[in-house]
C-alpha positions in Angstrom: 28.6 -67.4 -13.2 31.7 -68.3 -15.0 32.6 -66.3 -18.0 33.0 -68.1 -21.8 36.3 -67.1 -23.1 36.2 -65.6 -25.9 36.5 -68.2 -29.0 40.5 -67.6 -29.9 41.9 -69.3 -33.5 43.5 -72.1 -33.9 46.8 -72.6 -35.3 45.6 -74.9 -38.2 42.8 -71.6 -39.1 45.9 -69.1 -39.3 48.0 -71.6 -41.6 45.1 -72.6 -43.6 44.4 -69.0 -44.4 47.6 -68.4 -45.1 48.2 -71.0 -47.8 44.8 -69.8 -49.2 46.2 -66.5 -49.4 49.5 -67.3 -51.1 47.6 -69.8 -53.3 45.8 -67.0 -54.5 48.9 -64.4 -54.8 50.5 -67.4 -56.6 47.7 -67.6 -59.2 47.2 -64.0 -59.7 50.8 -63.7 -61.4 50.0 -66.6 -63.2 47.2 -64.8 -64.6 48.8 -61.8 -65.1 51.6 -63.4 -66.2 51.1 -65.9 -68.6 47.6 -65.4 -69.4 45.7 -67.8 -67.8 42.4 -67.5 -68.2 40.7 -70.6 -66.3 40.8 -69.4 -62.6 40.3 -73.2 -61.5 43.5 -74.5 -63.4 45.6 -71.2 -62.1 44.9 -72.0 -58.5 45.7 -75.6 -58.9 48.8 -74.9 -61.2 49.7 -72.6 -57.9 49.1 -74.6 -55.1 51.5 -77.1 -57.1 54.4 -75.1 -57.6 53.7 -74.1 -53.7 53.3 -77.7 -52.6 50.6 -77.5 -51.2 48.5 -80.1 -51.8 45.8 -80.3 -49.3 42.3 -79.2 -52.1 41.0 -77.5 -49.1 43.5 -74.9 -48.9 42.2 -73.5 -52.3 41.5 -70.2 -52.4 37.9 -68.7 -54.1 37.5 -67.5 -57.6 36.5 -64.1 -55.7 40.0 -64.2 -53.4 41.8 -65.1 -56.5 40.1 -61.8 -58.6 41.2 -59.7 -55.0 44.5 -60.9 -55.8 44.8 -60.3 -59.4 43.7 -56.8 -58.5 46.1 -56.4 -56.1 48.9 -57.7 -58.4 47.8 -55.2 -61.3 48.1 -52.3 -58.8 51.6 -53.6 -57.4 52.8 -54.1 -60.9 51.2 -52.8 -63.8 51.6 -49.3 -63.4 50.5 -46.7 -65.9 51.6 -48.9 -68.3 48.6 -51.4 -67.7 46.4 -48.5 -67.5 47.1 -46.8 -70.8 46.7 -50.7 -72.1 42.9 -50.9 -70.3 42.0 -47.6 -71.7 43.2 -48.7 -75.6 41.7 -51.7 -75.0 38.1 -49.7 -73.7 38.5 -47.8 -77.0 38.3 -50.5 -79.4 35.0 -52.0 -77.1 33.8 -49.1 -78.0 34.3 -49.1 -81.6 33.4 -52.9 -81.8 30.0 -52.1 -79.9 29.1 -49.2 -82.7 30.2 -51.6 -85.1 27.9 -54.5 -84.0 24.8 -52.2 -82.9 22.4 -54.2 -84.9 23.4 -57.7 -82.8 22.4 -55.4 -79.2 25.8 -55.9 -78.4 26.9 -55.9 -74.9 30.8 -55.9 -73.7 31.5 -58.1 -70.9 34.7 -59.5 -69.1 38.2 -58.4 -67.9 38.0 -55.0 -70.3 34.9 -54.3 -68.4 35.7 -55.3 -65.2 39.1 -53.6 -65.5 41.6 -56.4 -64.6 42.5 -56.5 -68.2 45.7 -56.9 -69.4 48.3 -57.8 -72.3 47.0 -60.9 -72.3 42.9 -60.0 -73.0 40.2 -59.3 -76.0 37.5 -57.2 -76.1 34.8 -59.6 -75.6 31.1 -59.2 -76.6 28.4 -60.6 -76.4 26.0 -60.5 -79.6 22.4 -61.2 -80.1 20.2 -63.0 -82.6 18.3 -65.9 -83.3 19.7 -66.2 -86.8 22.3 -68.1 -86.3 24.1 -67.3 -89.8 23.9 -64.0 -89.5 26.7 -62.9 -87.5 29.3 -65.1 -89.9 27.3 -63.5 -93.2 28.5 -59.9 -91.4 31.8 -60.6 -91.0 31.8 -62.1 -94.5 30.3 -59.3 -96.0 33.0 -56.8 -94.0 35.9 -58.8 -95.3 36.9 -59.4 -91.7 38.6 -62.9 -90.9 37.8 -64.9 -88.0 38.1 -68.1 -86.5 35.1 -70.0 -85.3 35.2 -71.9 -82.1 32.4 -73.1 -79.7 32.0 -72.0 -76.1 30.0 -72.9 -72.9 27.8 -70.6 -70.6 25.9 -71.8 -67.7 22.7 -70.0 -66.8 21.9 -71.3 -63.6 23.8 -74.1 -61.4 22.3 -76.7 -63.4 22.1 -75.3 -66.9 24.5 -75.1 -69.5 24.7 -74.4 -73.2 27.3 -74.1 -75.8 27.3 -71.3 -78.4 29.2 -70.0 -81.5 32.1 -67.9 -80.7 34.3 -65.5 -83.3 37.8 -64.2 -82.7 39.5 -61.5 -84.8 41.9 -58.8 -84.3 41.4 -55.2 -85.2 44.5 -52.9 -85.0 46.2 -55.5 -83.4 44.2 -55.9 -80.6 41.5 -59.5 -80.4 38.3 -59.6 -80.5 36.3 -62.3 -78.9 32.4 -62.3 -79.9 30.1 -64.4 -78.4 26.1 -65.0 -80.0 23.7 -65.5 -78.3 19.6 -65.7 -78.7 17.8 -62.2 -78.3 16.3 -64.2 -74.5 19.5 -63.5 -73.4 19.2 -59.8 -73.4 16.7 -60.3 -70.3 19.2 -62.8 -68.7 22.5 -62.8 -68.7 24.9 -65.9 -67.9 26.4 -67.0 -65.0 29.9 -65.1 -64.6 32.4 -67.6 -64.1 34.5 -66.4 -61.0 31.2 -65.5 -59.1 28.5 -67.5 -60.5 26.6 -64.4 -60.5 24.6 -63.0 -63.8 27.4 -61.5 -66.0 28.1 -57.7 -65.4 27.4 -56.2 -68.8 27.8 -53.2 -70.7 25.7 -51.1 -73.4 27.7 -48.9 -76.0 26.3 -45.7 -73.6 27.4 -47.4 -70.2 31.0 -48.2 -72.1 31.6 -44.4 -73.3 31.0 -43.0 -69.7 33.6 -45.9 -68.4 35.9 -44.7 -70.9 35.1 -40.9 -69.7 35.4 -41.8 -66.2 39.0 -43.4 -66.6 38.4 -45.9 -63.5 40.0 -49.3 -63.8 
């Protein structure tokens, strides 16, 4: 009986996944860079200054968060680091601050690909709707107001209040939401996985630990 050869690559695999790959190296210093936050439009703002322009050489969201990874570790030195770690200490102050809303932190200063560019997000959780502006009001803290989309499943999206301010220089990026949404969380969108999110306790012992 005459033995199958084993299945060998073509050519157009190897270049494919190599465009994919320096699409995605391409958009990670974007990121990192010049703070782009919308993974979609930094893969596509790549793949133009690469010329590439075949759609189905774009990398993932996931290859492009590999990427930005790698980049941070090539590049951002302990400089990044000691950035990540002020950045962890004001989540942690904003999630004491904000107990009463069951704050959770989620995001880049979570997930650790932070950088110069990021805020401390939260998200924040009631179904009074005024009472997150009455609190900031009442703490003399200014903030601008802006609106914001989350998806909870492929076919389900809503748009929320959203509040950025800056404390000690660093911006804060609060996100309410109803009190449901404590027993489900978002879709993240890199993965379009629930969110990875993180109690005030959960945030300390990151900080402790030190990992990026």
């Amino acid at each position: 009986m005459a033995q199958r050869r084993p299945h060998s690559r073509r050519p157009a695999d190897d270049r494919r996944d190599d465009q994919r790959q320096r699409i995605a190296a391409e958009a990670a210093r974007l990121i990192s860079e010049l703070g782009l936050r919308d993974y979609h439009q930094a893969k596509l703002r790549a793949a133009q200054r690469l010329g590439i322009q075949d759609e189905r050489h774009l990398p993932r969201n996931t290859e492009i968060e590999t990427a930005l990874r790698d980049y941070q570790r090539l590049f951002g030195g302990e400089e990044r680091l000691a950035h990540l770690r002020r950045l962890r200490e004001t989540a942690v102050e904003a999630l004491r601050f904000f107990a009463r809303f069951e704050p959770r932190l989620v995001g880049a200063v979570l997930d650790g690909t932070a950088d110069q560019h990021s805020a401390v997000s939260l998200h924040l959780h009631s179904d009074d709707a005024d009472s997150l502006t009455l609190f900031l009001t009442e703490h003399g803290i200014p903030y601008d107001q802006i609106d914001r989309q989350l998806r909870w499943s492929a076919d389900e999206a809503e748009r929320f209040d959203a509040y950025r301010f800056s404390a000690d220089d660093v911006p804060v990026d609060l996100t309410l939401l109803p009190l449901s949404a404590l027993r489900q969380a978002p879709l993240d969108r890199i993965d379009g996985k629930p969110m990875r999110r993180a109690t005030l306790a959960a945030a300390q012992q990151l900080l402790q630990d030190g990992d990026p």
